[in-house]
N, C-alpha and C positions, 0 to 999 in steps of 0.2 A: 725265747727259747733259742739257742745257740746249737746248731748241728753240729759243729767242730768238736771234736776228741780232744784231748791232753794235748797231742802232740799235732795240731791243726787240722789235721785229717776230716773230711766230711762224714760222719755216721751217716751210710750207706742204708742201713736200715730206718733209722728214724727219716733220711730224705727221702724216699721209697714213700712213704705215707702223703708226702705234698706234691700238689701238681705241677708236671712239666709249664713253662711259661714259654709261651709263642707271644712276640714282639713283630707285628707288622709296623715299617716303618715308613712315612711318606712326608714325603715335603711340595705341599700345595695340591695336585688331585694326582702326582705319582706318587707312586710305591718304589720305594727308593730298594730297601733288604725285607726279609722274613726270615727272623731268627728264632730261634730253641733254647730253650737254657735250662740244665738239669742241676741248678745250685742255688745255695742260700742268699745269696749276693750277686747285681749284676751293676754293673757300671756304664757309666751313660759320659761322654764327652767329647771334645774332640781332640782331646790327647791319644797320642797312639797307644794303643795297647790296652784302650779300652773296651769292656765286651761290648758296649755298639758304639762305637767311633761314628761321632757327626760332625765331618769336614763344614763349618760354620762359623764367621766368630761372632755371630751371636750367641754361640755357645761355648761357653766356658771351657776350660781344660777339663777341670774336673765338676761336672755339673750340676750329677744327679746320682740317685742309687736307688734301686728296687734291693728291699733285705727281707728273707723270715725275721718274723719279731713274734714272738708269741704264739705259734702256729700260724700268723697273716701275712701275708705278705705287702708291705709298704712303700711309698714313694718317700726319696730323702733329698732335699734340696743341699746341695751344699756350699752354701752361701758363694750360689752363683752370681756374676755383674746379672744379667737378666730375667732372674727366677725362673721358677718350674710353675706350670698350669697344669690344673689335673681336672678336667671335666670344665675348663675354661677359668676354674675361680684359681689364685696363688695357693700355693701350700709350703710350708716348711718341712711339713712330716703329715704324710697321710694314709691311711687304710686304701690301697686298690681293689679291684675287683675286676674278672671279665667281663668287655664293654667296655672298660675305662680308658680312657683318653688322657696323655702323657704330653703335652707340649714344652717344648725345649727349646729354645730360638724358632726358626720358621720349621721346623721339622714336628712331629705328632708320632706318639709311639703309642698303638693300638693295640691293648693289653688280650690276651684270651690264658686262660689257665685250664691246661688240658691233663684230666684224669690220669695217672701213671698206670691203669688198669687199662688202658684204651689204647688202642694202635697209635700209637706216635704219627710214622709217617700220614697216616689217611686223616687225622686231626688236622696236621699242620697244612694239609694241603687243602683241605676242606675249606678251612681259614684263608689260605690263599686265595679261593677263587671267589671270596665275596664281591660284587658286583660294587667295582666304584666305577666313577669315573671313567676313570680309564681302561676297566676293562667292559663296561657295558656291555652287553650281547655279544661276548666272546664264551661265555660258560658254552660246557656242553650239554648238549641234550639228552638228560639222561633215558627218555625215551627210546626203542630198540626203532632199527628203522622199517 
């Protein structure tokens, strides 16, 4: 299923039905960006001007691509020098899901798909504060004091 109109445009309404895609990005136990994306296609390399540019050349120019297909949203190799992992095994072309795991060179892109009926900001940042690494015992206590 293609969102685009005659004349490229995104149906605004038909995108309205699929969820927002929160991209947490890290390389080795940091969080490198946490991005948003409210479209059909996102682009993954380290060509400029891609929606996550990752400064690597273990990564390709043009790498990867998360697309609506069907109503799902997919992971798209694009016969990169060092392939895509998606949950550690290769893939050419795969069904994602929240939870899923995106590896691209030494970099991991942590998939969540958040409801367009649900507050954006309080999702994404939700999403932010899950306990890695590196932020161990920094959440806050949601407890009053």
């Amino acid at each position: 299923m293609n969102s685009r109109g005659r004349d490229g445009e995104v149906d605004r309404r038909l995108m309205a039905r699929f969820p927002t895609i929160v991209v947490r990005v890290t390389q080795g136990v940091r969080v490198v960006q946490t991005l948003t994306f409210n479209q059909d296609t996102v682009t993954v390399g380290r060509e400029p001007g891609m929606d996550i540019f990752l400064p690597s050349f273990e990564v390709s120019r043009a790498h990867c691509r998360l697309e609506l297909h069907q109503a799902r949203f997919h992971v798209v190799d694009l016969a990169s020098k060092n392939g895509t992992k998606l949950n550690g095994l290769p893939v050419a072309r795969h069904e994602i899901e929240s939870g899923d795991n995106i590896q691209v060179g030494d970099f991991r892109l942590w998939i969540q798909f958040v409801p367009r009926t649900q507050v954006l900001e309080e999702k994404a940042a939700a999403y932010c504060e899950i306990p890695t690494i590196e932020n161990q015992g920094t959440l806050r206590d949601p407890s009053p004091n």
